[in-house]
C-alpha positions as CSV (number, residue, x, y, z in Angstrom):
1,X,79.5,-81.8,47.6
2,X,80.2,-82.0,51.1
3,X,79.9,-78.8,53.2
4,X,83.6,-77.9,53.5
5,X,83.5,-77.6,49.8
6,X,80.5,-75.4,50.0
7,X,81.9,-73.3,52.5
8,X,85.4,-73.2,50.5
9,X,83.1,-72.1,47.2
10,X,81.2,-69.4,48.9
11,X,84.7,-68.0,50.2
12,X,86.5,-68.0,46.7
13,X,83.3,-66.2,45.5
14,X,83.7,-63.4,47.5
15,X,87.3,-63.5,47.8
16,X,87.7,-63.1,43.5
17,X,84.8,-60.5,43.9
18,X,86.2,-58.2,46.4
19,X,89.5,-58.5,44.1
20,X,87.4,-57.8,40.8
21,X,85.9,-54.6,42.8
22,X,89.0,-53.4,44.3
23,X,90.6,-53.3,40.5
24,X,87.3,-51.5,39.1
25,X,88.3,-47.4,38.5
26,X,87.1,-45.4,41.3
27,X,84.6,-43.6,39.3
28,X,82.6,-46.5,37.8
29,X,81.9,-47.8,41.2
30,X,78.7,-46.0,41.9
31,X,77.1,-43.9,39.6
32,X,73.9,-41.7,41.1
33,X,71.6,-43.3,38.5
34,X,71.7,-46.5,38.7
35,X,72.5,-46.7,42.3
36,X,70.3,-49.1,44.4
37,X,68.1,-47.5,46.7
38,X,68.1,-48.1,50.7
39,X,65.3,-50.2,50.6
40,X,67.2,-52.7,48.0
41,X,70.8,-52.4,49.9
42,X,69.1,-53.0,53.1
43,X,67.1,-56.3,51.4
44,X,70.2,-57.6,50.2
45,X,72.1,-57.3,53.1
46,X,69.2,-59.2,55.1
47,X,69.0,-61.7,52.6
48,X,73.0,-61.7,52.5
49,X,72.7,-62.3,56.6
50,X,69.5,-65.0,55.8
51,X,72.1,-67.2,53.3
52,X,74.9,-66.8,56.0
53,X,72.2,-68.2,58.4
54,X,71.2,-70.8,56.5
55,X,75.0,-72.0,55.8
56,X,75.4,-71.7,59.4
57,X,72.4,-74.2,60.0
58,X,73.7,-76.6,57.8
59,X,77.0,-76.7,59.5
60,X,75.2,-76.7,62.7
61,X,73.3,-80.0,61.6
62,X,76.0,-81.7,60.2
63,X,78.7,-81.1,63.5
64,X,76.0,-80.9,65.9
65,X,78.1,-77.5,67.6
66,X,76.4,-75.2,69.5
67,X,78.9,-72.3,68.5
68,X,77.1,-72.9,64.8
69,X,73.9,-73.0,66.4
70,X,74.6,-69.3,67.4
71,X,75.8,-68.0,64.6
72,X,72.9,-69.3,62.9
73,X,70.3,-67.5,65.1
74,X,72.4,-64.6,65.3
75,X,72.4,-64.1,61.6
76,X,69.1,-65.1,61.0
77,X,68.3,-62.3,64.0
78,X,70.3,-59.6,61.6
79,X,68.4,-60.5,58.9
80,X,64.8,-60.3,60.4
81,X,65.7,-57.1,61.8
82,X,66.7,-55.9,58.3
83,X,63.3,-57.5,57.2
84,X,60.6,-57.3,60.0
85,X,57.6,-58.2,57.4
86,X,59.5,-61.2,55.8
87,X,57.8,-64.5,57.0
88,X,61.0,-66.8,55.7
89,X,63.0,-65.4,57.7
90,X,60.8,-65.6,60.8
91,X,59.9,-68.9,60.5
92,X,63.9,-70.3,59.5
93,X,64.5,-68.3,62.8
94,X,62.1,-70.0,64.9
95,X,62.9,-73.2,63.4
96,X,66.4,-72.8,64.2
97,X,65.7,-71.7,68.0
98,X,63.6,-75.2,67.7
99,X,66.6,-77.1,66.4
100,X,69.0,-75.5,69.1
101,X,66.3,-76.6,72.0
102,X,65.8,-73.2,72.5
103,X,62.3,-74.0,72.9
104,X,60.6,-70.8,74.7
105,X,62.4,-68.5,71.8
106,X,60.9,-70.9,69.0
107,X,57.3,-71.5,70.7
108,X,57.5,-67.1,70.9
109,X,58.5,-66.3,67.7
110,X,55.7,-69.0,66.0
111,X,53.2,-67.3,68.1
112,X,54.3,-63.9,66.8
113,X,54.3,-65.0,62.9
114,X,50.5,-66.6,63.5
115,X,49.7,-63.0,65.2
116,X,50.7,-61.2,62.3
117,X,49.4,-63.8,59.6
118,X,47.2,-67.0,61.2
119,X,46.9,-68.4,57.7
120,X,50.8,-69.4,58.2
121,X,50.8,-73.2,57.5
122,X,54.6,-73.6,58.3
123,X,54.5,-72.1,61.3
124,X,51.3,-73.7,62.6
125,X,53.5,-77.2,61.4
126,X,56.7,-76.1,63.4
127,X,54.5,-75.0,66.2
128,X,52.4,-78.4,66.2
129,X,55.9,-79.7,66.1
130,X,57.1,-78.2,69.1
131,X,54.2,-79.1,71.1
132,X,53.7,-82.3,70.2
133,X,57.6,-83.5,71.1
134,X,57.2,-81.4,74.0
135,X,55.0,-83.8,76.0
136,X,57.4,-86.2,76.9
137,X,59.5,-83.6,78.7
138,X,56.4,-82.4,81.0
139,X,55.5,-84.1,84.5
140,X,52.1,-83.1,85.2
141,X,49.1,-84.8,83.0
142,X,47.0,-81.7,83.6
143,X,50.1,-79.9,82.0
144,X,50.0,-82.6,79.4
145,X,47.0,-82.2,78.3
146,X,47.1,-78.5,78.1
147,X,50.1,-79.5,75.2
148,X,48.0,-81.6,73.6
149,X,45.4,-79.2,73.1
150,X,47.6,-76.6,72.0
151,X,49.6,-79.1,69.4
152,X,45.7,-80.2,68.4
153,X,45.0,-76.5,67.8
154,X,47.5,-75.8,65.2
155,X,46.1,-78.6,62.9
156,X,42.8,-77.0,62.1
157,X,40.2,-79.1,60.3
158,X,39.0,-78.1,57.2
């Protein structure tokens, strides 16, 4: 399925749903019992704004636009801000700031995921990453080496 499909899909989706809730009586729509708490509405809606990022990456990659790029980042942002402890969405956040050469952004938001957890394999990766295909944008070998070191430092031996 190509992503125009996809995109089409997702629409009808929420299209029929908002039509399906719009026809439910008044009264059924939330009932005090069974009503999700904040903590659930708020994790849906972050993981709502982490699939809307996600879509938005794939379109990114496939028409290589920087307006997609942003959306991306910006609805990755949402959700991380919905979700501060969630690692997933930190790291598809820093890997998107990679992808959109945002490089400083990426190379900070790593660094703050390894902070919090330095156990974090796919960030150490996207980090290695970053500074590995970073050296052939510096001038200066002492700067140079300085990259390799820190690329070398995010494959530990074990």
């Amino acid at each position: 399925m190509n992503l125009r499909q996809i995109t089409l899909s997702v629409a009808l989706t929420v299209v029929s749903g908002a039509a399906a809730l719009a026809q439910t009586p008044q009264d059924q729509l939330i009932d005090p019992k069974t009503a999700p708490s904040t903590t659930e509405s708020s994790r849906a809606e972050a993981y709502y704004n982490f699939t809307m990022g996600h879509i938005f990456e794939q379109q990114y990659e496939a028409a290589s636009s920087a307006e997609f790029a942003t959306k991306a980042i910006e609805a990755y942002k949402k959700a991380y801000a919905l979700d501060p402890k969630s690692q997933v969405i930190g790291e598809r956040l820093a890997e998107m700031y990679w992808k959109a050469q945002r490089i400083h952004e990426a190379v900070a938001e790593a660094q703050e995921i390894l902070k919090r957890d330095p156990d974090n394999v796919q960030s150490r990766r996207l980090l290695g990453r970053i500074y590995l295909r970073s050296l052939g944008d510096v001038s200066a070998s002492n700067a140079q080496s300085d990259t390799v070191n820190r690329a070398i430092e995010q494959y530990p031996r074990n």
